[in-house]
C-alpha positions as a printed NumPy array, in Angstrom:
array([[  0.   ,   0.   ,   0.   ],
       [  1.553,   2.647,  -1.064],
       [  2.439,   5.822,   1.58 ],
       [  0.261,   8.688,   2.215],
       [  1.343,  11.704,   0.324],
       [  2.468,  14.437,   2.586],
       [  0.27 ,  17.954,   1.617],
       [  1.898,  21.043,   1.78 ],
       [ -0.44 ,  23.774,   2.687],
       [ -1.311,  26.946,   0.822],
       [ -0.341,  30.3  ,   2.755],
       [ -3.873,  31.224,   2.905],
       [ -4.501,  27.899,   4.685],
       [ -2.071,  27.989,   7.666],
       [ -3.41 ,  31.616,   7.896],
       [ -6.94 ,  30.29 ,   8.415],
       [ -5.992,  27.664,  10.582],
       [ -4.234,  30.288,  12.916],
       [ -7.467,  32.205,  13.068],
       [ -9.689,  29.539,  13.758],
       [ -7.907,  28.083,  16.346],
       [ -8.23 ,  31.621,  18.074],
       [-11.852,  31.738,  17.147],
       [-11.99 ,  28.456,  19.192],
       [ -9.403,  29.006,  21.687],
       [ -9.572,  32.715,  23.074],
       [-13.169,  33.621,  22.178],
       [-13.202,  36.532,  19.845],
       [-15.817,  38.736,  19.775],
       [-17.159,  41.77 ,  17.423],
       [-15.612,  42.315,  14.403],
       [-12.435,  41.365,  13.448],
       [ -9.443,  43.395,  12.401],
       [ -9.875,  44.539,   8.776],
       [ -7.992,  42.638,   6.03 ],
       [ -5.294,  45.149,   5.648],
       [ -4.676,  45.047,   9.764],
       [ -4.387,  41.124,   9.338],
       [ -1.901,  41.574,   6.952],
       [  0.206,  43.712,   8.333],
       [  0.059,  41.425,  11.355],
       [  0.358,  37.941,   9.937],
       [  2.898,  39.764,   7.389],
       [  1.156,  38.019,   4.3  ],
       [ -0.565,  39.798,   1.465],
       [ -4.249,  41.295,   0.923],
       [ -5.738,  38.564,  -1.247],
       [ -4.532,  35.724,   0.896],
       [ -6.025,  37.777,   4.363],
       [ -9.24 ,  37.306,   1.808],
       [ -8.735,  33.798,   0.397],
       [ -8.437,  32.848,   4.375],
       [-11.128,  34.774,   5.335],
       [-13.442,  33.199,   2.629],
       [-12.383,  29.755,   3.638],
       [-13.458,  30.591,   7.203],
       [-16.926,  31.673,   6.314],
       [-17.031,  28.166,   4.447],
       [-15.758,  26.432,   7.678],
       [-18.503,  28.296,   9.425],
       [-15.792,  29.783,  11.66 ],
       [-16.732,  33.111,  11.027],
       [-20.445,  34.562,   9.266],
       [-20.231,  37.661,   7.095],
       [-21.919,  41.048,   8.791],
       [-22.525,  43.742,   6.878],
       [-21.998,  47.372,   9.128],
       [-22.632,  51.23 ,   8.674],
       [-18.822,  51.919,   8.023],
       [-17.673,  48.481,   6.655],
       [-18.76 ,  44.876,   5.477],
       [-16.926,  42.851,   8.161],
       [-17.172,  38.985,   9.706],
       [-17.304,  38.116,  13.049],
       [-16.747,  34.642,  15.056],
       [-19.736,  32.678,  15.046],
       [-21.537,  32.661,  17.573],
       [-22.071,  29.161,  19.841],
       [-25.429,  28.96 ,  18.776],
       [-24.666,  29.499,  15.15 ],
       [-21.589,  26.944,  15.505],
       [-24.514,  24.192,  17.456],
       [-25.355,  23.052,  13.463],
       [-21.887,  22.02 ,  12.881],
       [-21.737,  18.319,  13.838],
       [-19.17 ,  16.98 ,  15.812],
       [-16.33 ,  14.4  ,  13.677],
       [-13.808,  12.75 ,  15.692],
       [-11.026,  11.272,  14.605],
       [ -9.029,   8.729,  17.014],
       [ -5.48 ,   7.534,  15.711],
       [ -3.952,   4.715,  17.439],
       [ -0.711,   3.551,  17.207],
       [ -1.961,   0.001,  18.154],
       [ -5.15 ,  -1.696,  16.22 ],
       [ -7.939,  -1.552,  18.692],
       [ -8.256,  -5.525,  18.926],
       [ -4.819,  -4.572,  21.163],
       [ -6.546,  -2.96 ,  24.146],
       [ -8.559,  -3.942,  26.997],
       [-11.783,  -5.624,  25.327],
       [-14.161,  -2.888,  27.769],
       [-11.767,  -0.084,  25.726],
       [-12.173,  -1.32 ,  22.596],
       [-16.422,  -1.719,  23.464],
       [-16.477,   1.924,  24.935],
       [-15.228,   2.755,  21.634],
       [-17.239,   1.052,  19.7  ],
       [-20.695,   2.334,  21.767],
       [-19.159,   5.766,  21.459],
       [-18.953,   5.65 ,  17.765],
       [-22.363,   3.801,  17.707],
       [-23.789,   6.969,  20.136],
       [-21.807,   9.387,  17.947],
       [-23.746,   7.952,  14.56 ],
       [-26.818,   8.108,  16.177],
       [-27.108,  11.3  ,  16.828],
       [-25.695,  12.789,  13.236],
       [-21.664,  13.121,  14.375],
       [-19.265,  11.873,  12.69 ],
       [-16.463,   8.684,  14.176],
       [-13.169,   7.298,  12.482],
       [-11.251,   5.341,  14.112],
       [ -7.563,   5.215,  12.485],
       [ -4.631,   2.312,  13.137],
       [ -1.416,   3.45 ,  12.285],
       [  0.075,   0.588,  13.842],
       [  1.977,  -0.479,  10.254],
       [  3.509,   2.744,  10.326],
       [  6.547,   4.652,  12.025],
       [  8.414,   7.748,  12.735],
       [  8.529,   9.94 ,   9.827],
       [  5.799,   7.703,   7.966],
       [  3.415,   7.831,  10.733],
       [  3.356,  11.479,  11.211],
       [  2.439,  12.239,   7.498],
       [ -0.286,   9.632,   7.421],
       [ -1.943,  11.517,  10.165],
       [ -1.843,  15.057,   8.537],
       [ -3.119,  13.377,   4.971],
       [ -5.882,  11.7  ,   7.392],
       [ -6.724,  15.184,   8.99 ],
       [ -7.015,  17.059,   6.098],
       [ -8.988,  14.341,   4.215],
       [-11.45 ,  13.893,   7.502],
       [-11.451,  17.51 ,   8.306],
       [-12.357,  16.289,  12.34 ],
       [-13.07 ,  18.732,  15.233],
       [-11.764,  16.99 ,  17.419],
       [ -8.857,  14.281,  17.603],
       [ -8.127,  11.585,  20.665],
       [ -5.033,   9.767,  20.844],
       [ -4.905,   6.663,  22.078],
       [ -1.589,   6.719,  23.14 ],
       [  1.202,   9.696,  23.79 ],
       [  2.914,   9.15 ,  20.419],
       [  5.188,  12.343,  19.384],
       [  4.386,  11.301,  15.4  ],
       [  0.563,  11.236,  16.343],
       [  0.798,  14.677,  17.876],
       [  3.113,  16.443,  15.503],
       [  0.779,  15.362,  12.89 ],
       [ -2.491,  16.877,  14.252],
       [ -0.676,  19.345,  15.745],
       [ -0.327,  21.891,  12.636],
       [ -4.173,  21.541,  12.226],
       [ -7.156,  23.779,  13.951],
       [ -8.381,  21.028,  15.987],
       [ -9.387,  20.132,  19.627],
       [ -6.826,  17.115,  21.122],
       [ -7.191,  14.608,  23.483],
       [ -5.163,  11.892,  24.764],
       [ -6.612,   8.958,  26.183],
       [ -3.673,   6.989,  27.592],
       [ -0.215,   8.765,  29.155],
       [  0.604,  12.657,  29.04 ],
       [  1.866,  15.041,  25.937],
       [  3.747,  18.555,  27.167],
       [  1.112,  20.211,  25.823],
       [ -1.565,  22.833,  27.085],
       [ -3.72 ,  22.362,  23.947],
       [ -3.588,  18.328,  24.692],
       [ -6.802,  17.111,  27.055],
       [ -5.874,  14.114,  29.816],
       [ -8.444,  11.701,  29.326],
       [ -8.447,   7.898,  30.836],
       [ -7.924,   6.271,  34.057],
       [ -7.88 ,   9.356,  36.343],
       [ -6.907,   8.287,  39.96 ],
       [ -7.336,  11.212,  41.804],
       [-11.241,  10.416,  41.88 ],
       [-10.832,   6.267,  42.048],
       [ -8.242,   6.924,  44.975],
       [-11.022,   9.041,  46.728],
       [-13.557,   6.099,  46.253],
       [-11.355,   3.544,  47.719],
       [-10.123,   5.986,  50.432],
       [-13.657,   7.028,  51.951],
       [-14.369,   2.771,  51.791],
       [-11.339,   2.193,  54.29 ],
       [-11.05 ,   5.23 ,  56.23 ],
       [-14.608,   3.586,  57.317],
       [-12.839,   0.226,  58.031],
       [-10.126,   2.262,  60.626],
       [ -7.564,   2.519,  57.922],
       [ -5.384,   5.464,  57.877],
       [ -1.925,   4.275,  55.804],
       [ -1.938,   3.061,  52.384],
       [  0.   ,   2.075,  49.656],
       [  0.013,   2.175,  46.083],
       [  2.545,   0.453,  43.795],
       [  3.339,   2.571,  40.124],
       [  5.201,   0.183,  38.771],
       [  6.352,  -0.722,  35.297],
       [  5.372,   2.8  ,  34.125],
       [  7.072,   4.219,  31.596],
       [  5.242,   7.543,  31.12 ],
       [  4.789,   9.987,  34.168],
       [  1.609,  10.297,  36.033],
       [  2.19 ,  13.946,  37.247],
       [ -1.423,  15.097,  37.018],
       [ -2.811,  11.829,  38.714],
       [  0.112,  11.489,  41.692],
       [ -1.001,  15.406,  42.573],
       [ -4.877,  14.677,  42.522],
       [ -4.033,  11.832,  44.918],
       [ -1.738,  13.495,  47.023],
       [ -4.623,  16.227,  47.162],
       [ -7.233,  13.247,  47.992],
       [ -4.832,  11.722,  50.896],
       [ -4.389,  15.488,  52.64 ],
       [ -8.563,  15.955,  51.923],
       [ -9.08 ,  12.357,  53.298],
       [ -6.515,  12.932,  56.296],
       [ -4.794,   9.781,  55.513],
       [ -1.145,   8.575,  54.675],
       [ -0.791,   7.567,  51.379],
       [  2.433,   5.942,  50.059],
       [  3.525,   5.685,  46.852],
       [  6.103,   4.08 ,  44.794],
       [  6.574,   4.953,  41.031],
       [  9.521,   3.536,  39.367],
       [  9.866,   2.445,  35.248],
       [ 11.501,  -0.774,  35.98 ],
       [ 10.125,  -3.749,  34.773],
       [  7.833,  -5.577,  37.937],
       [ 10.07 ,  -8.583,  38.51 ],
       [  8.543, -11.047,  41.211],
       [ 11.962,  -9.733,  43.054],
       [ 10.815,  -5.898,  42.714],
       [  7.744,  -6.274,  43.79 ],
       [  8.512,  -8.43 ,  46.912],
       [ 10.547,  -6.03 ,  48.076],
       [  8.12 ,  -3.177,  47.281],
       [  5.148,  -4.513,  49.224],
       [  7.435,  -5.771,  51.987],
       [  8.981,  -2.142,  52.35 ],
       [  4.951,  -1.18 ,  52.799],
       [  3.748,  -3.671,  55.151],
       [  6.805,  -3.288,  57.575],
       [  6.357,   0.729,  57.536],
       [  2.727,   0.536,  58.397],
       [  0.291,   0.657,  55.218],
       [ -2.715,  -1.769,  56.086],
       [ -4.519,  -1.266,  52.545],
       [ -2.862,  -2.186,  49.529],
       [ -4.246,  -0.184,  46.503],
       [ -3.152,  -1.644,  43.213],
       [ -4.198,   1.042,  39.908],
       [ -4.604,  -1.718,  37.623],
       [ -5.825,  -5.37 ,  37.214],
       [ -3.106,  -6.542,  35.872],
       [ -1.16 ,  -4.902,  38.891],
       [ -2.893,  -7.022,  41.574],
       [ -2.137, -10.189,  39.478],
       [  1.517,  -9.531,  39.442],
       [  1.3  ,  -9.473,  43.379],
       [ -0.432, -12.352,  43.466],
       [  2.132, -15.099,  44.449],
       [  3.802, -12.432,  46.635],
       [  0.852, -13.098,  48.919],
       [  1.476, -17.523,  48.739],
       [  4.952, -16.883,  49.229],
       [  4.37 , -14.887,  52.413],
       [  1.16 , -16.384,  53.733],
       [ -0.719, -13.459,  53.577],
       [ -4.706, -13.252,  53.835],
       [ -6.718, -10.273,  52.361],
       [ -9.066,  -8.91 ,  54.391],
       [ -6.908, -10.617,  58.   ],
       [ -4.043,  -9.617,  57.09 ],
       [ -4.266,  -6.561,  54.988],
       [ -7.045,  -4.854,  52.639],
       [ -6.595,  -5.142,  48.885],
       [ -8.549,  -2.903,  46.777],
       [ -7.953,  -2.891,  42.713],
       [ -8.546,   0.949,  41.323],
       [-10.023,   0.273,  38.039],
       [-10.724,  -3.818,  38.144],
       [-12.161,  -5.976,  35.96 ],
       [-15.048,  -8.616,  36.16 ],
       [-12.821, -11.121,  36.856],
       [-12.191,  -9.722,  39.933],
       [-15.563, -11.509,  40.849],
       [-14.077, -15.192,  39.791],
       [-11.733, -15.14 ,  43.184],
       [-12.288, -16.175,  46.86 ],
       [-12.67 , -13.967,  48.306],
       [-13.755, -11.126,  45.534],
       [-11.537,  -8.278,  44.901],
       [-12.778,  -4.39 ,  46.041],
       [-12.283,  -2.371,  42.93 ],
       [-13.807,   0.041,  40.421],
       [-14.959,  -1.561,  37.331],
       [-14.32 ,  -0.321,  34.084],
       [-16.98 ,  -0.693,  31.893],
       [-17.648,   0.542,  28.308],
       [-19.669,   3.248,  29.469],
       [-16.776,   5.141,  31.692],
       [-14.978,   5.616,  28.349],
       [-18.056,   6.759,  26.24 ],
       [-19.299,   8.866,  28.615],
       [-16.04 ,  10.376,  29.591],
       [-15.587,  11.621,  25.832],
       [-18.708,  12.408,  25.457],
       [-18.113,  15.171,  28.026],
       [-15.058,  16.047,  26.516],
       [-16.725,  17.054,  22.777],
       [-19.531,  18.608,  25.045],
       [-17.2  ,  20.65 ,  26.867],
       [-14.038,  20.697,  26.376],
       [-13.004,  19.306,  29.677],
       [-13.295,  16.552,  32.442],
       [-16.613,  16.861,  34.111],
       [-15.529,  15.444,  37.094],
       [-18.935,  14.984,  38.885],
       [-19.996,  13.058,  36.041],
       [-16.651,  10.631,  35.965],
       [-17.148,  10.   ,  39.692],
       [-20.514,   8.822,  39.542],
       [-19.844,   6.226,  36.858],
       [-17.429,   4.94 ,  39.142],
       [-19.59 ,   5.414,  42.12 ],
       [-22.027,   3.094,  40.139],
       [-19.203,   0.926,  39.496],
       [-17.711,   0.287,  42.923],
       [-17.952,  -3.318,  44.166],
       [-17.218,  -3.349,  47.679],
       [-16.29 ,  -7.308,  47.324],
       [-14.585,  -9.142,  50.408],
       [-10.996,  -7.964,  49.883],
       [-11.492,  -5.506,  52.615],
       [-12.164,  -5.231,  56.098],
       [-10.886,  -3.764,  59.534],
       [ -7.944,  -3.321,  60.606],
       [ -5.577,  -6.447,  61.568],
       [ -5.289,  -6.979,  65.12 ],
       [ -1.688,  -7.209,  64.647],
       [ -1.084,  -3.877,  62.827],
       [ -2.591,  -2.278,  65.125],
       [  0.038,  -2.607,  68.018]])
């Protein structure tokens, strides 16, 4: 198959897309400058200022307005910008049969919820290509789909430089970009921490620990929400983040290191996390809830299949619909709305319980 051709842009283009992503962005109001005033600033000629301008009326960006002294165009206004449907594009670096099967379903029942309602979906593996390759396959998908707003399923520099150039709302579902115009979307644990935390703070607990590790990309939004949860909660919270790879050695020595400092609840982020941990527990004769409280932040139905049941959050389908969803309704996290998913989701199971006698002396 043979490579997507990389576009070069007219002047008149990249002029339009700098406008509309202040349209968007900072919320111009009135009229605008007059065509010679936006060429003098953007340093481009008369006709192009036009050309741009004339694209941006097609776009709907900006609605012609005849005045007393001049014929000018303004930014649209929200309610003239409602008819414009959303289209969202998500690029992946991975095909989607490669993630979590309630990921790949959210997606699929957003993009189902999306169709129903007259917006457009595309979902986009770039897994076969790389680099260089990868990057120009998303800007010859973006100007072909012409979306409004773009998720990324994973932090991938070529994904980003390739929507980047382009007037477009971004999102990244997995890991962080350094990027103010990028949206954090995913497993937040500020919120799932709270959850948990209210649960065993009821139970006596007052010291926990959570084990980050394996993780290659930084966390630094989440570790701040949950340090702000632990101070709100007035509870110790440990936490170990490291990149290396969870050996059975690593994390013997991690949840031994908790256990003898004082943590009574073990809070794992991730199924897969607890499941690692799990012959740390045979090796040492350890009994969740007698000998210390296991909770799983975002778990998974299987959870359910063990003796006794794990306490976690459950990820379903609907967290990640609904959590986009809110994104292309707003803009941002609406963070009432992710908590009560996951207040609907909580299973208190029989992981938990008071206190052990013996951590108690």
């Amino acid at each position: 198959m043979p490579s997507a051709k990389f576009e070069k842009k007219a002047t008149f283009e990249l002029l339009a897309d700098a406008i509309e992503v202040q349209v968007r962005q900072e919320g111009w109001k009135g009229l605008l400058p007059s065509g010679r005033d936006l060429a003098q600033q953007h340093k481009v000629s008369l006709p192009t200022v036009q050309k741009a301008i004339a694209l941006l009326i097609e776009r709907k960006v900006l609605v012609s307005r005849g005045g007393k002294r001049r014929v000018g165009v303004v930014a649209a206004s929200p309610h003239q910008r409602a008819s414009v449907k959303f289209e969202l594009l998500v690029l992946s670096a991975k095909p989607l049969s490669f993630y979590d099967s309630t990921i790949a379903m959210g997606m699929v029942q957003l993009a189902e919820e999306l169709k129903a309602r007259g917006d457009g979906y595309r979902f986009v593996d770039l897994s076969e290509k790389a680099g260089v390759a990868r990057r120009k396959a998303v800007h010859a998908e973006m100007v072909r789909t012409r979306p409004t707003h773009c998720v990324l399923m994973s932090p991938d520099s070529h994904l980003y430089q390739g929507v980047a150039r382009h007037p477009v709302r971004i999102a990244s579902m997995f890991g962080n970009l350094r990027s103010k115009r990028v949206q954090r979307l995913g497993v937040q644990y500020g919120p799932l921490v709270e959850i948990a935390a209210r649960h065993l703070k009821a139970l006596g607990h007052r010291r926990f620990f959570i084990p980050f590790l394996g993780r290659k990309v930084r966390l630094k939004v989440s570790l701040a929400n949950i340090a702000r949860v632990a101070k709100e909660q007035g509870v110790d919270l440990d936490i170990e983040y490291s990149a290396e790879v969870p050996t059975p050695e690593r994390i013997e020595a991690s949840l031994d290191k908790a256990l003898a400092s004082g943590c009574t609840a073990l809070l794992f982020p991730l199924w897969d996390d607890f499941l690692s941990a799990l012959g740390y527990f045979a090796r040492r004769g350890l009994s969740y809830p007698l000998d210390v409280s296991v909770v799983v932040l975002v778990g998974t139905p299987s959870a359910f299949c063990l003796t006794p049941p794990i306490a976690c959050c459950l990820n379903q389908p609907e967290t990640i619909a609904r959590q986009i969803q809110g994104w292309l309704a707003s803009g941002g996290i609406d963070w009432d709305a992710f908590m009560s998913v996951f207040h609907r989701t909580w299973q208190v199971g029989g992981s938990t319980g008071p206190v052990a006698r013996s951590a108690r002396r």
